[in-house]
DORO-382671 format. One line per 8 residues: number of its first residue (from 1); their letters; for each residue x, y, z of N, C-alpha, C. Coordinates in steps of 0.02 Angstrom, whole numbers. Example, Ala and Ser with C-alpha at 12.3 -4.5 7.8 and 13.67 -1.06 7.14 Angstrom:
BEGIN
1 = AS = 660,-284,390,615,-225,390,660,-165,390 ~ 642,-112,354,684,-53,357,645,2,394;
***
This chain:
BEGIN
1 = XXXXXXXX = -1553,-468,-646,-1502,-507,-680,-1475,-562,-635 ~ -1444,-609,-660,-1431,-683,-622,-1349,-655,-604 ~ -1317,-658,-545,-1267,-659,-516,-1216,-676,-563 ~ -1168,-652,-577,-1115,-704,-615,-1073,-757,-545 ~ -1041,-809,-563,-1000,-861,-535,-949,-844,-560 ~ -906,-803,-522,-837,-821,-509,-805,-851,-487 ~ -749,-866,-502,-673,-894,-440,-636,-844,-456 ~ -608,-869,-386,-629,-919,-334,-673,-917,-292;
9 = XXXXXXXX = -705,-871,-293,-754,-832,-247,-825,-833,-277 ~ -881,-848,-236,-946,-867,-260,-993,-844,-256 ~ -1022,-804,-303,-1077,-749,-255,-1145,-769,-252 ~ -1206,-748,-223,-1253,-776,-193,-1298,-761,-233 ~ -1332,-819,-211,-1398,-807,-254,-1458,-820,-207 ~ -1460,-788,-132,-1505,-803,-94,-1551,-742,-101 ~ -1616,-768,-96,-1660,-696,-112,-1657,-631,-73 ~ -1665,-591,-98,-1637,-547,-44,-1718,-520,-26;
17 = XXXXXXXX = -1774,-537,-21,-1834,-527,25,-1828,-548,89 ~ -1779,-606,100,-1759,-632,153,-1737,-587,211 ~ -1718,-536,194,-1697,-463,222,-1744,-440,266 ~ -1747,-413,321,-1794,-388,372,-1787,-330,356 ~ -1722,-304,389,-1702,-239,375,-1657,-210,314 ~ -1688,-147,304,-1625,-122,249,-1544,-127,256 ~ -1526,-143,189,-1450,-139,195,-1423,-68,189 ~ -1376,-54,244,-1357,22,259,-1289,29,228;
25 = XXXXXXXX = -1289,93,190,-1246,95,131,-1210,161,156 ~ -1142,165,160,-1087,217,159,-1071,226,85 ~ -1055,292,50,-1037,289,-16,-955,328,-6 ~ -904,307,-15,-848,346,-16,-792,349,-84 ~ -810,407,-96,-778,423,-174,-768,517,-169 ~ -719,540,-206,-704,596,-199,-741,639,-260 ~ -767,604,-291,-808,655,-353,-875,651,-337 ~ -886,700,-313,-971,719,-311,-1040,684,-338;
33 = XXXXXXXX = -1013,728,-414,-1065,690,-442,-1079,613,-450 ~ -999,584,-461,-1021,500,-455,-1053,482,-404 ~ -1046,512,-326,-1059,489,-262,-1152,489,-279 ~ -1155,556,-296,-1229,569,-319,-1269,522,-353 ~ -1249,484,-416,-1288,452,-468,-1292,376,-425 ~ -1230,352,-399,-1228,315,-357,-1279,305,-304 ~ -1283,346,-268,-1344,365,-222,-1424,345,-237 ~ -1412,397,-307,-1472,393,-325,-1515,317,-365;
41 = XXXXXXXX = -1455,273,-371,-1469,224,-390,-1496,162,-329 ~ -1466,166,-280,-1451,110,-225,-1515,130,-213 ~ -1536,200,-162,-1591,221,-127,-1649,236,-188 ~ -1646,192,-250,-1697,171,-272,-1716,117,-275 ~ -1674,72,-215,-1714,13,-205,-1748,-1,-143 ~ -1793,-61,-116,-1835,-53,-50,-1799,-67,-22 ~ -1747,-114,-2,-1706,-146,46,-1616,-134,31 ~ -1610,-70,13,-1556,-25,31,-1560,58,46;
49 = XXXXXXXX = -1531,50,95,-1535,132,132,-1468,161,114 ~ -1461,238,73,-1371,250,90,-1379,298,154 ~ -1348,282,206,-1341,306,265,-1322,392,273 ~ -1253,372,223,-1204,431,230,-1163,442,160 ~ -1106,480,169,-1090,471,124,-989,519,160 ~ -946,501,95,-893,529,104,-846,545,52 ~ -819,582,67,-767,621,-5,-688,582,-5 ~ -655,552,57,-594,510,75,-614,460,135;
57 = XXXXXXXX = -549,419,115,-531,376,180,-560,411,231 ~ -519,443,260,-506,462,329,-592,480,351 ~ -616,530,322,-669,542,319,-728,475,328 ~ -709,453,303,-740,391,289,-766,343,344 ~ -707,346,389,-669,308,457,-726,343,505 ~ -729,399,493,-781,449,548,-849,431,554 ~ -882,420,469,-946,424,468,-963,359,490 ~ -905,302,476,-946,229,460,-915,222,553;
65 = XXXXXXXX = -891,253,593,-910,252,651,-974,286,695 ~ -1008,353,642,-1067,383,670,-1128,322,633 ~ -1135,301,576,-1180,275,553,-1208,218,546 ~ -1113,168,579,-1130,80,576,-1174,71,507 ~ -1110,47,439,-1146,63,401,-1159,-32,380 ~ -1198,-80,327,-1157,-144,323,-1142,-154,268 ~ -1126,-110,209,-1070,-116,154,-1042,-39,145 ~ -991,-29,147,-948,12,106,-932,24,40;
73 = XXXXXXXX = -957,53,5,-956,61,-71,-890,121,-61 ~ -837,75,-93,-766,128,-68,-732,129,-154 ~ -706,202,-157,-664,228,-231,-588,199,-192 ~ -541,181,-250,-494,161,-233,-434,216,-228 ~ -440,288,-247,-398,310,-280,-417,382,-257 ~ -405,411,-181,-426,451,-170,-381,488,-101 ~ -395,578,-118,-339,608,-78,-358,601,-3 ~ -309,620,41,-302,603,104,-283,548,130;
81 = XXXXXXXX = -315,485,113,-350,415,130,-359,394,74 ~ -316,330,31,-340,291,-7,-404,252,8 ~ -442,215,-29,-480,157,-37,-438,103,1 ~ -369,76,5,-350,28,30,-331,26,59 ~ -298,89,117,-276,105,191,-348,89,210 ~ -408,142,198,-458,140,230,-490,56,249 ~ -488,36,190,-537,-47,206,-488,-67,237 ~ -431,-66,239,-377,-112,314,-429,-93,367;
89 = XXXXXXXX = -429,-32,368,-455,0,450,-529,-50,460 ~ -575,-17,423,-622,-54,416,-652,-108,440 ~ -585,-174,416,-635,-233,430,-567,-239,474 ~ -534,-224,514,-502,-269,572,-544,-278,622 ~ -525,-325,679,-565,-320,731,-598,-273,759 ~ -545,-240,771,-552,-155,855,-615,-117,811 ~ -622,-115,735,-642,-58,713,-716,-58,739 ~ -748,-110,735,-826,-105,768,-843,-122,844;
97 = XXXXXXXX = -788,-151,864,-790,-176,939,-804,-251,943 ~ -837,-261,886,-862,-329,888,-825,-351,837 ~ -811,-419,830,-762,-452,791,-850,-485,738 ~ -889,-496,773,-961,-541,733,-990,-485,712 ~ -982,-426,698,-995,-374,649,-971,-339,622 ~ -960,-381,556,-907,-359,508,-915,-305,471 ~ -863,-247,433,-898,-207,399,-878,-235,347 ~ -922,-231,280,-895,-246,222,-904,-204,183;
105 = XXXXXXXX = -828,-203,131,-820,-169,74,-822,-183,22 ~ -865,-144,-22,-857,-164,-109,-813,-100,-132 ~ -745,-130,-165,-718,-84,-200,-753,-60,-268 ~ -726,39,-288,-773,37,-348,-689,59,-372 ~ -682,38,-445,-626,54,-480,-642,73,-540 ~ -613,137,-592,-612,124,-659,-578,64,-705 ~ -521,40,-662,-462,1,-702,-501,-79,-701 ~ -495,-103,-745,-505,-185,-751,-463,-254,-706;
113 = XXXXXXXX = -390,-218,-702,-339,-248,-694,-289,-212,-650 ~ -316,-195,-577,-254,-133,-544,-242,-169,-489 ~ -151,-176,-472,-124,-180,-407,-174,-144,-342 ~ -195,-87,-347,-244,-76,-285,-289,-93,-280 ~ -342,-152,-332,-393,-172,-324,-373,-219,-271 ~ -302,-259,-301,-292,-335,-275,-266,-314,-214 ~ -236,-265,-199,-240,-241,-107,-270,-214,-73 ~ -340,-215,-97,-389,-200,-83,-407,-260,-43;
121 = XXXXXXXX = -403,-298,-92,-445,-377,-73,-413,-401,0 ~ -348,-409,-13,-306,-428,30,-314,-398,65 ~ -336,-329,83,-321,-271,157,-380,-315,192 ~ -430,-326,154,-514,-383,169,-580,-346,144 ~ -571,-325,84,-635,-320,50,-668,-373,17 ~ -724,-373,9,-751,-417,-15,-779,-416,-70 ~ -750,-382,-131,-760,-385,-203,-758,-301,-232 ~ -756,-321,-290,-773,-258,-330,-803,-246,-390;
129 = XXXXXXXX = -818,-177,-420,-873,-183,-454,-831,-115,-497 ~ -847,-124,-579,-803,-51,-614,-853,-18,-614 ~ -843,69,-622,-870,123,-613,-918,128,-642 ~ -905,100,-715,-959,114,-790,-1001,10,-781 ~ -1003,1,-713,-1036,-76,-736,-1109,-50,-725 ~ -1165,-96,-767,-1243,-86,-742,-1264,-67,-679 ~ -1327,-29,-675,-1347,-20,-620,-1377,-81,-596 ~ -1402,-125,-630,-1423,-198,-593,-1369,-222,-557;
137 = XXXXXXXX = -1317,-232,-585,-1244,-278,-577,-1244,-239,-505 ~ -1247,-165,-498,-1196,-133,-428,-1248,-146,-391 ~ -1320,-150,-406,-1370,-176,-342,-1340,-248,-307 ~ -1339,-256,-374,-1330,-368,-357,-1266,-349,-323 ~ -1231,-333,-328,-1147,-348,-277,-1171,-302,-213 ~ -1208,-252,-213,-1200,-234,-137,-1263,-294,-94 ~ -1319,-316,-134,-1344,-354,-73,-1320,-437,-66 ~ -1282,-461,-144,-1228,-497,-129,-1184,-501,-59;
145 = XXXXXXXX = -1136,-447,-53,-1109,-439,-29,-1130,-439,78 ~ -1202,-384,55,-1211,-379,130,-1243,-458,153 ~ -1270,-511,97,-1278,-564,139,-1224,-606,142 ~ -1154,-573,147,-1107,-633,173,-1084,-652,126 ~ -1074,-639,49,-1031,-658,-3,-995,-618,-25 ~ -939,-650,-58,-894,-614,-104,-923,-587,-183 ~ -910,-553,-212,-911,-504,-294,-870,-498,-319 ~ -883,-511,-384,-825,-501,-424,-848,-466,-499;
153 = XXXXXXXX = -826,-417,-531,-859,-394,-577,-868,-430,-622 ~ -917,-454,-678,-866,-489,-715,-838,-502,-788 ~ -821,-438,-782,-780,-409,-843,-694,-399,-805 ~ -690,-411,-724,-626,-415,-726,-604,-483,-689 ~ -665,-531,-697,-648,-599,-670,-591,-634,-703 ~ -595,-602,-756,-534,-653,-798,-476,-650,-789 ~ -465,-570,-791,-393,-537,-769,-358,-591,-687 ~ -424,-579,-637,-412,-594,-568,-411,-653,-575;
161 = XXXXXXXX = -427,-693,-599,-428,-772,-609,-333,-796,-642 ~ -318,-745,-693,-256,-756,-714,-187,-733,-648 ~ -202,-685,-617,-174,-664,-576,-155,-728,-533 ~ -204,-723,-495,-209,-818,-439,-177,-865,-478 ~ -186,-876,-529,-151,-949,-555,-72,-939,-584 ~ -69,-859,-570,26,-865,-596,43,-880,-525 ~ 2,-871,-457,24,-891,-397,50,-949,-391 ~ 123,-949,-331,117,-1019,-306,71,-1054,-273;
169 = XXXXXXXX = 67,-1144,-283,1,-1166,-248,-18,-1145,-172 ~ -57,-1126,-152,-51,-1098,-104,-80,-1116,-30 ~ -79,-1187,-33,-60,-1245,7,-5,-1260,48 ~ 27,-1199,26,114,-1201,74,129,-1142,90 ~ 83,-1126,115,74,-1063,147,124,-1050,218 ~ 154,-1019,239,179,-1030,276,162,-1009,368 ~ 174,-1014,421,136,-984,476,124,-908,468 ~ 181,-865,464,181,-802,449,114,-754,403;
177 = XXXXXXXX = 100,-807,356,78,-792,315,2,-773,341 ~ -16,-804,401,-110,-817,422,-97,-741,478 ~ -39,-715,472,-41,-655,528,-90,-599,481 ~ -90,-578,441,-154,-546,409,-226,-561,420 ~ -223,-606,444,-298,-645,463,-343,-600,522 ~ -395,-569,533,-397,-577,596,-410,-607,653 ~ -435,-606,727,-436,-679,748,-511,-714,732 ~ -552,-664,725,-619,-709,709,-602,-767,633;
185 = XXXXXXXX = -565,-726,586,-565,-765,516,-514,-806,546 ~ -487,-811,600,-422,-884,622,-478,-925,677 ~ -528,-898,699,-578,-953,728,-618,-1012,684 ~ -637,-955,614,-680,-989,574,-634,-1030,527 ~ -583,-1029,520,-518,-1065,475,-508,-1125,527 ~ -503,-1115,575,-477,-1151,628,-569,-1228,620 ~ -615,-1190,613,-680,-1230,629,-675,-1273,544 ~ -663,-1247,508,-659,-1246,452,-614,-1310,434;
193 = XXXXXXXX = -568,-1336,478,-525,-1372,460,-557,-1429,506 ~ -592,-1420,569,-615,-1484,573,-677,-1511,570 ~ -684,-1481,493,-736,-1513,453,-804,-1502,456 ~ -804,-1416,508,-881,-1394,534,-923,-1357,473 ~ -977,-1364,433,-1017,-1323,389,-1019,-1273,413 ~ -1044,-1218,361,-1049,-1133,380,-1093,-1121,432 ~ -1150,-1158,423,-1212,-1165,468,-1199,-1193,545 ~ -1145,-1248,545,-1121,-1271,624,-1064,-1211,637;
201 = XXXXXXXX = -1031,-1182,591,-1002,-1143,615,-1012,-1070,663 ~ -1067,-1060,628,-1123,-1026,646,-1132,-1024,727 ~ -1170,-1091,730,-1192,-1109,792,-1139,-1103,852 ~ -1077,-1129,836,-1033,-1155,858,-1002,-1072,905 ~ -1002,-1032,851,-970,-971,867,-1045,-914,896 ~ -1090,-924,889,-1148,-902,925,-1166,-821,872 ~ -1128,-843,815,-1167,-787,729,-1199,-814,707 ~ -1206,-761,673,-1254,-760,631,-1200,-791,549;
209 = XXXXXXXX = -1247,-845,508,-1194,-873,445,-1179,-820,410 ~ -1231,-776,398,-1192,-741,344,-1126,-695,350 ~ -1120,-711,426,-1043,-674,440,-992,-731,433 ~ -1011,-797,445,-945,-856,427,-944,-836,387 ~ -1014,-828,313,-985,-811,249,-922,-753,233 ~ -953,-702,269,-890,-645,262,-826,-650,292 ~ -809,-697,335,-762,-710,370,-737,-783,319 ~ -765,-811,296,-742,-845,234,-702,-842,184;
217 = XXXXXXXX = -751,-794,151,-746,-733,92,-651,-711,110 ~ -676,-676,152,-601,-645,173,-536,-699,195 ~ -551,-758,199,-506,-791,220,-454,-812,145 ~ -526,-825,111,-488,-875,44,-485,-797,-1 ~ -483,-742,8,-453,-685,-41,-382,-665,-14 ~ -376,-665,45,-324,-643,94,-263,-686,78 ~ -292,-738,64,-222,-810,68,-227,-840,20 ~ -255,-817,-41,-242,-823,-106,-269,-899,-107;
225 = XXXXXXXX = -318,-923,-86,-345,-994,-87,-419,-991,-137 ~ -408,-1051,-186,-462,-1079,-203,-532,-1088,-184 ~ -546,-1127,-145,-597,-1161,-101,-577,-1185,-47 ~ -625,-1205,-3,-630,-1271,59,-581,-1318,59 ~ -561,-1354,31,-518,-1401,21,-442,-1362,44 ~ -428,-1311,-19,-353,-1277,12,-367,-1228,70 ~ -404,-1221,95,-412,-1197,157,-395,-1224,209 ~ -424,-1285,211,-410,-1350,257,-335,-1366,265;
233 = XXXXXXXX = -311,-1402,194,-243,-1415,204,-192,-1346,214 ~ -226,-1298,221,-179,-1242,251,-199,-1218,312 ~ -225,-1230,326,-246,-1228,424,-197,-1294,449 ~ -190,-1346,413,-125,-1418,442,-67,-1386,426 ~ -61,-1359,343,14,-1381,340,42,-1328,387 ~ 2,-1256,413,42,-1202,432,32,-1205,509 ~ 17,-1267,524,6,-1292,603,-46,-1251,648 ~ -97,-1221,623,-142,-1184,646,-190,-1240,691;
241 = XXXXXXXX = -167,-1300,644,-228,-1359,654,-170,-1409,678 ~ -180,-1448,726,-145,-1516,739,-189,-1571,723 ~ -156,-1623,679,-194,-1690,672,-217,-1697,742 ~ -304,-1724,749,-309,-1749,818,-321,-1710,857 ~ -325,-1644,875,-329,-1589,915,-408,-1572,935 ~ -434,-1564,975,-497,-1554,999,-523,-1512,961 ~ -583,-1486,979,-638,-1423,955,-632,-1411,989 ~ -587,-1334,968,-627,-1270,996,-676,-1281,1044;
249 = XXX = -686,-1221,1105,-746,-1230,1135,-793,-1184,1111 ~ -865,-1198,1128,-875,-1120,1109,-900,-1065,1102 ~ -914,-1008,1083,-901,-952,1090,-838,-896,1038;
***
């Protein structure tokens, strides 16, 4: 099936043969059997492996430190350890050691329209997918996802699309506001504003793109931004960026 296009967020349509290695899959949900059918769906494809698997958060935190997994297929709504404590942990810096290896999460939800999806996003996941969506659709968002894009289901694009636009513009962001960021997504915001492509960004920072992508991804979900454009003028207005100010060196 062809990707759907959401906003603000864009998901990929790069082939995924492009892939060397399998994409390594954590499954964390507290009902069994879903974890199961789930399973049995992913590791029926060639270029996804599920690694591991987990019943909570916390749990969760353990394995995807024994297994280095590169998507998280996470339930939102689960004892011990929510879905949205856990993906905080997840994608901050400290959690992998490396800031250029990101973990990413696809939230799975029953609800169309839930406050914990959207702090989900914000904690820094990178999309979600409902429980009862196709098994094509949950392939396409996890290798979506592991090459560096955002997902969006899209039966709840509409909801999330209405959400963002009761927002204020969000171009007046204020300094405070980029402290959720972490520092790699304030390197690539920072490159971002003086006018470097994903691909020089890339270079620039010595990754691999499809992690600018995820460090992207997470920038404009985190700070409630559109595209490139309000990205930019919010790296100036919140003084991250000075008119005139050098490049970064880099590394």
């Amino acid at each position: 099936m062809t990707a759907p296009t959401p906003a603000p967020f864009q998901a990929s349509d790069q082939p995924q043969s492009q892939r060397t290695t399998p994409i390594r899959v954590l499954l964390v949900d507290d009902e069994h059997l879903m974890r199961s059918g789930i399973a049995m769906i992913l590791d029926a494809e060639p270029d996804i492996d599920v690694v591991a698997q987990a019943s909570n958060g916390a749990e969760a935190l353990q394995r995807a430190h024994d297994c280095h997994p590169t998507v998280v297929v996470m339930d939102v709504g689960m004892p011990v350890m929510d879905g949205v404590e856990a993906t905080q942990r997840l994608t901050t810096d400290g959690f992998t050691g490396n800031p250029d290896q990101p973990v990413r999460v696809l939230i799975l939800t029953t609800f169309r329209a839930d406050e914990a999806v959207y702090r989900a996003l914000r904690a820094g996941a990178s999309g979600f997918v409902l429980k009862d969506t196709a098994p094509a659709q949950l392939v396409k968002a996890v290798q979506t996802i592991a090459a560096g894009d955002a997902w969006l289901d899209p039966q709840v694009t509409g909801p999330l699309i209405t959400e963002f636009a009761a927002r204020p513009e969000r171009h007046t962001l204020t300094p405070a506001e980029l402290q959720g960021l972490t520092t790699r997504e304030r390197d690539v915001l920072i490159l971002i504003a003086h006018g470097l492509s994903n691909t020089e960004i890339a270079a620039h920072l010595f990754i691999g793109e499809a992690t600018v992508k995820t460090h992207f991804s997470r920038i404009l979900i985190k700070l409630g931004l559109r595209d490139r454009a309000q990205a930019i003028a919010a790296a100036f207005h919140t003084g991250l960026v000075k008119p005139g100010s050098a490049l970064p060196p880099p590394g």
